[in-house]
N, C-alpha and C positions, 0 to 999 in steps of 0.2 A: 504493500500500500504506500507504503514510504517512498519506494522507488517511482512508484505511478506518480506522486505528489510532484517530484521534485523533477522528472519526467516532465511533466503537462508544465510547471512553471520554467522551464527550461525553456520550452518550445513557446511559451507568452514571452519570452525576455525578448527568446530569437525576433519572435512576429514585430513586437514593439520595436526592435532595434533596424527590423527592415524597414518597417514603415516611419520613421525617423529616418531611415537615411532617403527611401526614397522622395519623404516632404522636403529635408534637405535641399537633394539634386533637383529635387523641380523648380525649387525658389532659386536656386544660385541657376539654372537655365534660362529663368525668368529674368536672371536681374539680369546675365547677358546680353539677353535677345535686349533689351531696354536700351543697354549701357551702350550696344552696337548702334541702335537707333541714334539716340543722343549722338553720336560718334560723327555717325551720317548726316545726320541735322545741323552741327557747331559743323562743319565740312561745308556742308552747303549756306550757310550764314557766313562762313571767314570770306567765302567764293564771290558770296553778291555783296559783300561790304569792299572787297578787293573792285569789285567791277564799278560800284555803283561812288568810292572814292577811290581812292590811286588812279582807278583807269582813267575814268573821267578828269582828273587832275593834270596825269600824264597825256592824254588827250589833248586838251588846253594848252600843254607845256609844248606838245607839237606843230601846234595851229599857230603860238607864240614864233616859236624857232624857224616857220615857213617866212612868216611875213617878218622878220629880222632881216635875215638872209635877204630878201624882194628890194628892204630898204637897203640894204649896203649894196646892193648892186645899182640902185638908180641914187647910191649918194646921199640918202635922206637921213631926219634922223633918226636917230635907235633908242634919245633916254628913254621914252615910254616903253617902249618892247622890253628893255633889258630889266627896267624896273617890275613890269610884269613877269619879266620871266625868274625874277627873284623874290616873290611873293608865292607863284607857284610851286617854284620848288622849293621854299619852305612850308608851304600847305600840305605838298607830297611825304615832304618828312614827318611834320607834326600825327597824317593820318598812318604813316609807314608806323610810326612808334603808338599812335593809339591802340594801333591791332595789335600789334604787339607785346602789349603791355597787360592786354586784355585775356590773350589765350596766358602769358604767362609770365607776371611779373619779375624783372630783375630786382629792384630794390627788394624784394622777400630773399632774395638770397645775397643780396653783398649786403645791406643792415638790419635785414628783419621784419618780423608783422606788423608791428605800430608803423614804421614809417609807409611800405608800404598800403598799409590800410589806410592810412592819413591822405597819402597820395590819393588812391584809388574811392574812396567817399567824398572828395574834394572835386575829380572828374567827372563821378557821376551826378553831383550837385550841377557841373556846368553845363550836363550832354542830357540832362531830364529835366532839368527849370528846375525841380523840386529840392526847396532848400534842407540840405542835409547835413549834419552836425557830426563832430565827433568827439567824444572824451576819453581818455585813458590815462593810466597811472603809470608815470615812469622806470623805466626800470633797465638799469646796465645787462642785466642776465640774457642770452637770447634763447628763446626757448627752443627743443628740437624741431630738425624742418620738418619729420613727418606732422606734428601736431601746428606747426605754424600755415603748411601748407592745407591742410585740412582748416583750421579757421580761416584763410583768404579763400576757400571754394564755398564757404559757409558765406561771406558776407557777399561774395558775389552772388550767390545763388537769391537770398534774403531782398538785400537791394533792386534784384531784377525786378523779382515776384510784386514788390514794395511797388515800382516803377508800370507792372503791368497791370497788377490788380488793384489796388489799395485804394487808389484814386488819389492820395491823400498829396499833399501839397508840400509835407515838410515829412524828417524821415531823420530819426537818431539814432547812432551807434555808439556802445562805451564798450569800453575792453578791460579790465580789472583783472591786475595779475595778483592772487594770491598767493597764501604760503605753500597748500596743497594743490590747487587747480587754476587752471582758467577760466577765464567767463567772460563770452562775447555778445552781449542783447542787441538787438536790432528792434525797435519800437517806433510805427508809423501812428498817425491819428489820420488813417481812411478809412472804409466801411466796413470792414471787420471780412470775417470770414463765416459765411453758412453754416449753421450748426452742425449741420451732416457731415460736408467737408470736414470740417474740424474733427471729429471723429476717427473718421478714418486716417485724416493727418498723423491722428493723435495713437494711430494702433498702426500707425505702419505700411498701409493695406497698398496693392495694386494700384488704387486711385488714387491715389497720394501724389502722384506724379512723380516724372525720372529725375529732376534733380534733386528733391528733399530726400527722394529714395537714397541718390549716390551719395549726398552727405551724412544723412544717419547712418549710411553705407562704414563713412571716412570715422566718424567718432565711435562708433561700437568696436572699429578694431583699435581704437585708442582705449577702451574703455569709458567713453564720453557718454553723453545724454544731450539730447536735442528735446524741448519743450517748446511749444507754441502755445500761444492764449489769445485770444480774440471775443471782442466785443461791439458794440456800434461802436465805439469811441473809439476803437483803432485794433491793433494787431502788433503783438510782440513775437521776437524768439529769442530765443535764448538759447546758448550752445557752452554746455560745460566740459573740460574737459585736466583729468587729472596728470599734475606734474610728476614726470616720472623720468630717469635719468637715459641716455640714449643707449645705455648699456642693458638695463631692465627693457627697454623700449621694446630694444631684439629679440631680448629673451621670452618678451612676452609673448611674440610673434612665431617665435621659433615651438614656443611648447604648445601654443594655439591647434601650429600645424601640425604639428608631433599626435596631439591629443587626435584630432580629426582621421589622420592618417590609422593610426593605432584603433581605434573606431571604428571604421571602414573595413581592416583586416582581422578585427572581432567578430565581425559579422557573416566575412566574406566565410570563414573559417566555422563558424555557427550553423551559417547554411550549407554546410557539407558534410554536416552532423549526421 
């Protein structure tokens, strides 16, 4: 009887541990196929922001360089062409380094997250009308780039959403470096968010959309926590995440995989039972 018991809960451990790993593999299939979209999508947006400035820029700077050329051959003069043709190609550089900057900020890696977040809240204050703030507390330490790089995909993701949905006019970020963690809020005063949405925001779900996905994505393998609250009066988020040395960082990483791995060949080795 003993042996039937522990028999029958053997084979429940088995069933539970396949069907865990197969909800697993379906979510991490899911977030692929997503993450591949996303991919495709910022691909075709870098594509029509290339076309729609540089090209157009470098266009102008062509149509400039024709009629230069026209004048020095009939003798005429050139300050206005030249003076145009130096306004352009400073235009072409300014939009060269906007994109730039955009898929993937240098300042986050030659000084860090406050400055470039300083920068980059500052830009989008100028490229959305909507006046946006920033506060934070000073600090010589620079944190690891996994978790630095992970809050600058948080505040861009945040500020988009802020800039698409929210409606709202004005948009604050503060960054608070603690003893234990970080804390980056994002807090607009536009129309809030739908009670439903929020819900589903708030558990994770499919509908949640692929960016808040890929950032709860970025802070759970930190150990972080992503919160949102919303009401008519606006819409916050909040993005915690705990300080931990770049040495831990790895090793967190390292036994994460280890554990999963070892998981996978429990199972595989269960069902051959």
């Amino acid at each position: 009887m003993w042996i039937l018991a522990s028999h029958l809960q053997r084979r429940l451990s088995r069933t539970q541990l396949e069907t865990l790993l197969l909800q697993r593999t379906e979510a991490l299939q899911k977030l692929t196929q997503r993450l591949l979209r996303v991919q495709d999508n910022e691909r075709r947006r870098v594509a029509r922001d290339l076309h729609d400035t540089v090209g157009q820029t470098m266009a102008a700077l062509k149509m400039a360089l024709a009629d230069l050329e026209i004048r020095l051959q009939d003798n005429q003069s050139t300050t206005g062409v030249l003076c145009d043709l130096g306004a352009l190609a400073d235009q072409a550089l300014q939009e060269i380094r906007t994109t730039s900057y955009l898929l993937h900020p240098l300042l986050l890696d030659e000084i860090g997250f406050t400055a470039a977040a300083q920068w980059y809240v500052e830009g989008f204050g100028q490229r959305s009308g909507i006046k946006a703030s920033f506060d934070y507390e000073k600090c010589d330490e620079r944190l690891p780039i996994a978790i630095e790089m992970a809050l600058f995909r948080v505040l861009q993701e945040s500020l988009t959403n802020v800039h698409r949905y929210s409606g709202s006019a004005e948009v604050g970020v503060c960054f608070k470096h603690q003893q234990e963690n970080v804390v980056l809020e994002v807090a607009d005063r536009g129309c809030g968010i739908p009670a439903e949405l929020l819900i589903r925001l708030g558990e994770g779900s499919s509908g949640s959309g692929v960016g808040l996905a890929g950032i709860r994505e970025r802070l759970e393998e930190l150990n972080g926590t992503l919160e949102i609250n919303s009401s008519a009066l606006g819409t916050s988020l909040r993005a915690v995440v705990p300080l931990v040395s770049n040495d831990r960082l790895a090793a967190c990483r390292t036994y994460n995989s280890i554990a999963l791995l070892t998981a996978a060949e429990s199972t595989a080795r269960s069902a051959r039972l």
